[in-house]
PyMOL CGO cylinders between C-alpha atoms (Angstrom):
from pymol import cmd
from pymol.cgo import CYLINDER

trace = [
    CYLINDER, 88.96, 95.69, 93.90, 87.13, 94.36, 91.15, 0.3, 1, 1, 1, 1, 1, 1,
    CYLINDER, 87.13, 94.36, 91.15, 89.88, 95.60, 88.11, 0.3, 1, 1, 1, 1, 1, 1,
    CYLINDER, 89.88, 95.60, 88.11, 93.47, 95.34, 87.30, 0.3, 1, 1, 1, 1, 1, 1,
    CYLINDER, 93.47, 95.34, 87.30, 94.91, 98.19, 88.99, 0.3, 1, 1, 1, 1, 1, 1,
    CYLINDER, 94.91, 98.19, 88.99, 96.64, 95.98, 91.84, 0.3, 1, 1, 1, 1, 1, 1,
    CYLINDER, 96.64, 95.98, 91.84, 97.86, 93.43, 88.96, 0.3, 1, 1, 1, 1, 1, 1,
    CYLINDER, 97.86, 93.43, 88.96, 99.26, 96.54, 86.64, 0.3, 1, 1, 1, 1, 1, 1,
    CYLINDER, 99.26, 96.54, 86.64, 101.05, 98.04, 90.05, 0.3, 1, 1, 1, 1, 1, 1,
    CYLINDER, 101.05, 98.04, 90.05, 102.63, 94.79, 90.82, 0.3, 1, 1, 1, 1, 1, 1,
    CYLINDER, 102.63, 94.79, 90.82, 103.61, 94.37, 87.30, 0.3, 1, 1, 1, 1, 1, 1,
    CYLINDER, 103.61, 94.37, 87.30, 105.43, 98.17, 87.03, 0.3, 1, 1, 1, 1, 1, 1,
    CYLINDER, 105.43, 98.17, 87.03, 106.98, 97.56, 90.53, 0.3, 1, 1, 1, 1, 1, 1,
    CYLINDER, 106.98, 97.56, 90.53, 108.53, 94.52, 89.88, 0.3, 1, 1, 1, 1, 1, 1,
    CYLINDER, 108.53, 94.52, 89.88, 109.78, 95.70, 86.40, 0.3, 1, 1, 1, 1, 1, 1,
    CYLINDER, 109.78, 95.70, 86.40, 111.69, 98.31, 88.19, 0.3, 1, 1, 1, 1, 1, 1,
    CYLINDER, 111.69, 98.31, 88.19, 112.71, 96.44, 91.03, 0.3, 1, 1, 1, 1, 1, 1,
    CYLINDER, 112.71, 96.44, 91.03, 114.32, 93.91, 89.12, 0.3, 1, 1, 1, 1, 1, 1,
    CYLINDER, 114.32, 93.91, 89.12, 116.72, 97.13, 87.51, 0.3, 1, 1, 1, 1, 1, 1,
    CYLINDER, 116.72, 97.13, 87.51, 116.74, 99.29, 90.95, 0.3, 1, 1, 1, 1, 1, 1,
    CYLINDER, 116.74, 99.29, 90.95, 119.06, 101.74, 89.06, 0.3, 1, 1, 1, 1, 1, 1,
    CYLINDER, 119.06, 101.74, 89.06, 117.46, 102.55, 85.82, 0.3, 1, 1, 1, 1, 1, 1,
    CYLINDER, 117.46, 102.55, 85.82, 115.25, 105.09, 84.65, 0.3, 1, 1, 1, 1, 1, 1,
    CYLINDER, 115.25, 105.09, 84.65, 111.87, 103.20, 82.84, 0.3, 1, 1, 1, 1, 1, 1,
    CYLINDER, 111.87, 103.20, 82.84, 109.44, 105.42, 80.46, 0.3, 1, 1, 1, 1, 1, 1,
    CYLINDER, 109.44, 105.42, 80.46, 105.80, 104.55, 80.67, 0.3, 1, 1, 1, 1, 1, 1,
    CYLINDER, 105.80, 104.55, 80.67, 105.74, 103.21, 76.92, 0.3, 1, 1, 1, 1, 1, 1,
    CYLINDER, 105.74, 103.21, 76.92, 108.68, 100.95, 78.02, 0.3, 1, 1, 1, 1, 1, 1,
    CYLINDER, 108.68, 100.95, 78.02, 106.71, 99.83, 81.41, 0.3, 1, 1, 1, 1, 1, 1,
    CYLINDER, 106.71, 99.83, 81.41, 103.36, 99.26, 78.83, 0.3, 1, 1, 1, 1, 1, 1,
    CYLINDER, 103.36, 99.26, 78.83, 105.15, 97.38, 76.39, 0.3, 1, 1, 1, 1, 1, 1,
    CYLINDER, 105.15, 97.38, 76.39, 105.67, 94.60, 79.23, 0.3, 1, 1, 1, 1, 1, 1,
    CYLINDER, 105.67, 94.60, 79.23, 101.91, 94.77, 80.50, 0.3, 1, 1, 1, 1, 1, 1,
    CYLINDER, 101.91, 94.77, 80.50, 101.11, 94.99, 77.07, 0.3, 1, 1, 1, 1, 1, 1,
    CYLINDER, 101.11, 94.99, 77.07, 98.48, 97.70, 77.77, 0.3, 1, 1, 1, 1, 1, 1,
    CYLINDER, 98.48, 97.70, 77.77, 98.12, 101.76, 76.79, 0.3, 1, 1, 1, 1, 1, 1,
    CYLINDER, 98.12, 101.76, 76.79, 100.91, 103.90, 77.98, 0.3, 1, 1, 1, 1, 1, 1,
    CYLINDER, 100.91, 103.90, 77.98, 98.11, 106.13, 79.44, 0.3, 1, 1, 1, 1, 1, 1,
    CYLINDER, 98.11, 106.13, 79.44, 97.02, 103.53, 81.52, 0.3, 1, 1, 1, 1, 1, 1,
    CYLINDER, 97.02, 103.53, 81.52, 100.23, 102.93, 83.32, 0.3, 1, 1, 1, 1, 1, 1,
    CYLINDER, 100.23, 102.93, 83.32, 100.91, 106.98, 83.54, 0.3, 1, 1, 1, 1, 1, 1,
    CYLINDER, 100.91, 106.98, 83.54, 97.57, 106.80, 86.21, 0.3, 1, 1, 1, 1, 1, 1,
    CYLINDER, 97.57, 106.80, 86.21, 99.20, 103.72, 88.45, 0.3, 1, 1, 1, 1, 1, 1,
    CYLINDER, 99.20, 103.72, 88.45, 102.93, 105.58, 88.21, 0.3, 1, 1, 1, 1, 1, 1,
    CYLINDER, 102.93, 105.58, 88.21, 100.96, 108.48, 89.53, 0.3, 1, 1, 1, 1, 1, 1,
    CYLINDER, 100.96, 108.48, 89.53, 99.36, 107.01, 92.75, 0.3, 1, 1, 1, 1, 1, 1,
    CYLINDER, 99.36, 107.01, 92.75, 102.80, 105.14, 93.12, 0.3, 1, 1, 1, 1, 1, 1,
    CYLINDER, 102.80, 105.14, 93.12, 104.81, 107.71, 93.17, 0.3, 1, 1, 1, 1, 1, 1,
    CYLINDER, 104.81, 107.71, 93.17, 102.33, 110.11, 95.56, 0.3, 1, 1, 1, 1, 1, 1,
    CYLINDER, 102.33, 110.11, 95.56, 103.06, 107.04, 98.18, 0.3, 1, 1, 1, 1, 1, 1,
    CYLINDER, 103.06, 107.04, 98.18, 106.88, 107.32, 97.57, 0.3, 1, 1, 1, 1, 1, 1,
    CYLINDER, 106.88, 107.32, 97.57, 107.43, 103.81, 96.24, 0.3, 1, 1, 1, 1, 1, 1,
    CYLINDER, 107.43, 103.81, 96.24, 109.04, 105.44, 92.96, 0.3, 1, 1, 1, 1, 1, 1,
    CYLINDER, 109.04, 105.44, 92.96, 110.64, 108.45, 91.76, 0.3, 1, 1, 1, 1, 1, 1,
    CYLINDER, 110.64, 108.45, 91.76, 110.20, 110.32, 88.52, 0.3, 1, 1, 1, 1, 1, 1,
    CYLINDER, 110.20, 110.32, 88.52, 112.48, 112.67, 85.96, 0.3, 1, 1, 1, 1, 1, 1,
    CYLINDER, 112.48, 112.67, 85.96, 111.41, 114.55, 83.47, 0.3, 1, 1, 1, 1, 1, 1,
    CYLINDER, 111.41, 114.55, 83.47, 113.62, 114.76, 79.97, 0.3, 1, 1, 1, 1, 1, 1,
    CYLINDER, 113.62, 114.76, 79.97, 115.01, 112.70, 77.55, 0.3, 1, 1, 1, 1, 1, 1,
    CYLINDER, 115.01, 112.70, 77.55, 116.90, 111.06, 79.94, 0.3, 1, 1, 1, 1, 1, 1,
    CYLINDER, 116.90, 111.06, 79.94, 113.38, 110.76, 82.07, 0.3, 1, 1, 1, 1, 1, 1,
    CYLINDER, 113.38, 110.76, 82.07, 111.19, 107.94, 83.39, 0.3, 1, 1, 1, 1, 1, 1,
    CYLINDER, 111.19, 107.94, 83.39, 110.32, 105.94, 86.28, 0.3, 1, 1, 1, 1, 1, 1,
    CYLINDER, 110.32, 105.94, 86.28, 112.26, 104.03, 89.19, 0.3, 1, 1, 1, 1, 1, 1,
    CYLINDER, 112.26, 104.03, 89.19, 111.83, 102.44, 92.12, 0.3, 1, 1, 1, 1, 1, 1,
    CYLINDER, 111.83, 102.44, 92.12, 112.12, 104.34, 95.25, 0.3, 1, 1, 1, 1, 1, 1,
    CYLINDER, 112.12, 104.34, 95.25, 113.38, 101.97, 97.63, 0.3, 1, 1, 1, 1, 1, 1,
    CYLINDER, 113.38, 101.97, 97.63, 114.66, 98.38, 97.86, 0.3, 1, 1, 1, 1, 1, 1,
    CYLINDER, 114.66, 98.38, 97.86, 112.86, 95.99, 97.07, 0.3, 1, 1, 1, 1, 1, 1,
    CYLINDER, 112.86, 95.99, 97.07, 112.55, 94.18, 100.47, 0.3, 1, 1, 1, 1, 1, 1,
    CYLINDER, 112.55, 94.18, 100.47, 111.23, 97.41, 102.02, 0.3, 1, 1, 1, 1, 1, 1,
    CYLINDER, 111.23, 97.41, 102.02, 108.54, 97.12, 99.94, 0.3, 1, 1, 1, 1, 1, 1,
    CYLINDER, 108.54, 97.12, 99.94, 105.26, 95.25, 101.65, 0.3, 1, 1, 1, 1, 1, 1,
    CYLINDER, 105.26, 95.25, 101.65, 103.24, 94.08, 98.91, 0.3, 1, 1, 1, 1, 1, 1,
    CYLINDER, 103.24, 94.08, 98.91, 100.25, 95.88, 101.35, 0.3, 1, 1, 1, 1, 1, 1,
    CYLINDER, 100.25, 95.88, 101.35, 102.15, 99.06, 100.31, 0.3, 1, 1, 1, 1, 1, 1,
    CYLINDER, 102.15, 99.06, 100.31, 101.30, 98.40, 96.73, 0.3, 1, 1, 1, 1, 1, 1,
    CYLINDER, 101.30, 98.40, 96.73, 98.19, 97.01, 97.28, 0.3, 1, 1, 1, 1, 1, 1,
    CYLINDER, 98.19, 97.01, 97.28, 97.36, 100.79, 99.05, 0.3, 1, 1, 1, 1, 1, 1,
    CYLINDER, 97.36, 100.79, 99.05, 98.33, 102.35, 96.89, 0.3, 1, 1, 1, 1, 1, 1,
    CYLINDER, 98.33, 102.35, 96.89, 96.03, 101.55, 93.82, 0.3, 1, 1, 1, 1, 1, 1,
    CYLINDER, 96.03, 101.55, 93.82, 93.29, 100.42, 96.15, 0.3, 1, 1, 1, 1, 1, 1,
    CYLINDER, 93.29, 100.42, 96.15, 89.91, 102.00, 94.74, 0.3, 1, 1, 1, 1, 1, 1,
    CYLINDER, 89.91, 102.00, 94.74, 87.33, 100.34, 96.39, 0.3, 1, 1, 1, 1, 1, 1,
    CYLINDER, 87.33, 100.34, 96.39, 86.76, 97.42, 99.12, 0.3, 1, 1, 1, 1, 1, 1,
    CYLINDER, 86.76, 97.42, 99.12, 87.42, 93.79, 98.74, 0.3, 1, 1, 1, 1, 1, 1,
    CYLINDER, 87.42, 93.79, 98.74, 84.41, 92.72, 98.22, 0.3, 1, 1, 1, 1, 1, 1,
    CYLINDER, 84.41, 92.72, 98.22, 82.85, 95.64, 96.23, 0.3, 1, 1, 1, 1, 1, 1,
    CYLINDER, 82.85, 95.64, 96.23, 80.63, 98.40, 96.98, 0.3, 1, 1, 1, 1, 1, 1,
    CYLINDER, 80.63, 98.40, 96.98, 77.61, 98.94, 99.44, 0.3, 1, 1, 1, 1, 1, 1,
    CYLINDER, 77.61, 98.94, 99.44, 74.22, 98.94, 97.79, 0.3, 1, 1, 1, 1, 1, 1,
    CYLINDER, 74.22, 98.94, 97.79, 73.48, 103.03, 97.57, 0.3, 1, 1, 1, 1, 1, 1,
    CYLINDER, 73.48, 103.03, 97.57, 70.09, 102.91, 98.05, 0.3, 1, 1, 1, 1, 1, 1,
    CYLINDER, 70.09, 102.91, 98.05, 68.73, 100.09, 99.83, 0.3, 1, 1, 1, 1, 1, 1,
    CYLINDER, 68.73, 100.09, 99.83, 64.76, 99.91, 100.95, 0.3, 1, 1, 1, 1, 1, 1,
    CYLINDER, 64.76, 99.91, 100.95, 65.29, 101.92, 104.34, 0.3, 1, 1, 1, 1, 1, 1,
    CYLINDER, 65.29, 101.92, 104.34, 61.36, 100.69, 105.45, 0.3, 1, 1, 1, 1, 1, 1,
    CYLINDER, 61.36, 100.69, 105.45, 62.73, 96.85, 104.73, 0.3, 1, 1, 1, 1, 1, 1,
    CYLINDER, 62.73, 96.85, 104.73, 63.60, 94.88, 108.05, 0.3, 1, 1, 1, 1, 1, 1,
    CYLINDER, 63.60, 94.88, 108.05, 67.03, 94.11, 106.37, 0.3, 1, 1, 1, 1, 1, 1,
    CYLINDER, 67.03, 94.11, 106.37, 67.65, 96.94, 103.84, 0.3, 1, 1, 1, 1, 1, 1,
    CYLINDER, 67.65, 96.94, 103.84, 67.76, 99.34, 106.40, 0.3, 1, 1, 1, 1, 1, 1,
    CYLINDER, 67.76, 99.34, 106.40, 70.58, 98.24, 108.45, 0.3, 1, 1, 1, 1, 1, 1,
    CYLINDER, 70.58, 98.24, 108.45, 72.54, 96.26, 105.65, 0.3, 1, 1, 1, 1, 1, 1,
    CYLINDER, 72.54, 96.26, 105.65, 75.01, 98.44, 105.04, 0.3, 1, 1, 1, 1, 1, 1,
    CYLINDER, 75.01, 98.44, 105.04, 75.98, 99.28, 108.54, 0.3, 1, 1, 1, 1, 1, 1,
    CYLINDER, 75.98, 99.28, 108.54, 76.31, 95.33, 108.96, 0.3, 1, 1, 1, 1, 1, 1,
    CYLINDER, 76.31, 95.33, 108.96, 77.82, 95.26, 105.49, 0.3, 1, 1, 1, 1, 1, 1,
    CYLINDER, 77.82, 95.26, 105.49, 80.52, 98.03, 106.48, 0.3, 1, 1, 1, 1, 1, 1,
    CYLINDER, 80.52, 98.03, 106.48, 81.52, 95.55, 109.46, 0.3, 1, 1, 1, 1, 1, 1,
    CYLINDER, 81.52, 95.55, 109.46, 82.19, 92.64, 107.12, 0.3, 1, 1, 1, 1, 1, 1,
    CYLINDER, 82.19, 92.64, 107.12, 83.97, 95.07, 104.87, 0.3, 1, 1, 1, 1, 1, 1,
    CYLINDER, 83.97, 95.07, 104.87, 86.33, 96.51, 107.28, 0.3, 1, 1, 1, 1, 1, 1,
    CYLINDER, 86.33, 96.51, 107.28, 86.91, 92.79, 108.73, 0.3, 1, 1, 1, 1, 1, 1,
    CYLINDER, 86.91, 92.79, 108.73, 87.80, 91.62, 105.33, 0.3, 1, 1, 1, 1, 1, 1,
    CYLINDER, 87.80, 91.62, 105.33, 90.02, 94.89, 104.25, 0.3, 1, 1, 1, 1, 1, 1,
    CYLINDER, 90.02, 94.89, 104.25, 92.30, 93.89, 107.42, 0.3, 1, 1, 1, 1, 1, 1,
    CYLINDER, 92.30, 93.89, 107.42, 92.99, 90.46, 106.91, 0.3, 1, 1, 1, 1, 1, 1,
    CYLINDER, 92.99, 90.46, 106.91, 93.84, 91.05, 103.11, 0.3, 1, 1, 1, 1, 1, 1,
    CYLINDER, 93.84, 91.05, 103.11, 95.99, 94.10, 104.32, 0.3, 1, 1, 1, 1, 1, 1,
    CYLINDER, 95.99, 94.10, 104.32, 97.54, 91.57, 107.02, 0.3, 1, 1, 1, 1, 1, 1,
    CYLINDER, 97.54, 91.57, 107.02, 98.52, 89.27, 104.90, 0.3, 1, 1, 1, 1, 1, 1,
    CYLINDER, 98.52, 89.27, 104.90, 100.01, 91.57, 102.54, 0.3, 1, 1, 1, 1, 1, 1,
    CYLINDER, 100.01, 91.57, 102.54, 102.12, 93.25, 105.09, 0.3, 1, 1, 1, 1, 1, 1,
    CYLINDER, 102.12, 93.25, 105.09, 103.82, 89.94, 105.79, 0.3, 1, 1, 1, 1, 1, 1,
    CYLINDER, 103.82, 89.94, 105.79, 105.14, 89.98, 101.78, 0.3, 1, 1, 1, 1, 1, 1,
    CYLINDER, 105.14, 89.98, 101.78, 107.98, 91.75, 100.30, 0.3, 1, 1, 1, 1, 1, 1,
    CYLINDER, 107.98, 91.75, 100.30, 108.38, 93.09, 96.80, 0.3, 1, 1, 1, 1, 1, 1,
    CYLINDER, 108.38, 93.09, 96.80, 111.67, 91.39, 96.87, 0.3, 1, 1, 1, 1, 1, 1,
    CYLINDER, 111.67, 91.39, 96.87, 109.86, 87.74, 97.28, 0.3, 1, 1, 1, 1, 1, 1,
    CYLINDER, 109.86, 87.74, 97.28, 107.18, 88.49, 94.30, 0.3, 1, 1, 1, 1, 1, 1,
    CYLINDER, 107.18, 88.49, 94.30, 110.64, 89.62, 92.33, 0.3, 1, 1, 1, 1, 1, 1,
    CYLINDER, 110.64, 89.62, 92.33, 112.42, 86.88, 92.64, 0.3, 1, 1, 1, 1, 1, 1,
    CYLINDER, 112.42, 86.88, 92.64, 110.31, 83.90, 91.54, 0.3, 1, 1, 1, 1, 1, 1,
    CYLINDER, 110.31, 83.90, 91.54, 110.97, 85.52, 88.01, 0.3, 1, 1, 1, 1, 1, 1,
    CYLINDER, 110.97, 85.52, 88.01, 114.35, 84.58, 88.34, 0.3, 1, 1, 1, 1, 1, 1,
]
cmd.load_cgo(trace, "trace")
């Protein structure tokens, strides 16, 4: 994941988990990322689609947090935003005559899958709540 999607996500979850209770607009939530409203609309989207936070529409509208905190893996987060692999994307069109270009993506996908696991692992083994509370 070559962007800040994960590092926006994290940012808007731990906003509201650090207020479980109140109701956050996007403009409020960009304000602290310090990035366009619009921007944070897309992540509260695919956040809310995986039921880590709930939505109202209204004045009194916004954004909160779903669940607590420490039910939260960080992997859940991580999910997701996720757009892409670890380490990138396959080459599209590789040389399919060349000794190596024609099976480097099958070897690549491999590698890929092996990598997306142990980042996932790891992830599952950290809570929102821990990220949360070294703000403290």
């Amino acid at each position: 994941m070559n962007n800040t999607r994960f590092a926006t996500a994290i940012h808007i979850m731990t906003l509201l988990a650090k207020e479980p209770s109140e109701w956050f607009t996007s403009e409020w939530i960009a304000g602290s990322i310090n990035v366009n409203p619009v921007i944070v609309r897309k992540e509260l989207i695919n956040l809310k689609k995986t039921g880590l936070l709930e939505s109202r529409k209204g004045k009194e509208g916004g954004v909160r947090i779903s669940r607590k905190p420490e039910e939260i893996a960080i992997s859940d987060i991580y999910n997701a935003v996720k757009n892409s692999e670890v380490l990138g994307k396959k080459n599209q069109f590789p040389n399919p005559v060349c000794n190596v270009g024609k099976d480097i993506n099958n070897n690549l996908e491999l590698l890929f899958n092996e990598t997306n696991d142990l980042v996932n692992d790891f992830l599952k083994n950290k809570r929102l709540s821990d990220f949360v509370n070294q703000f403290e």
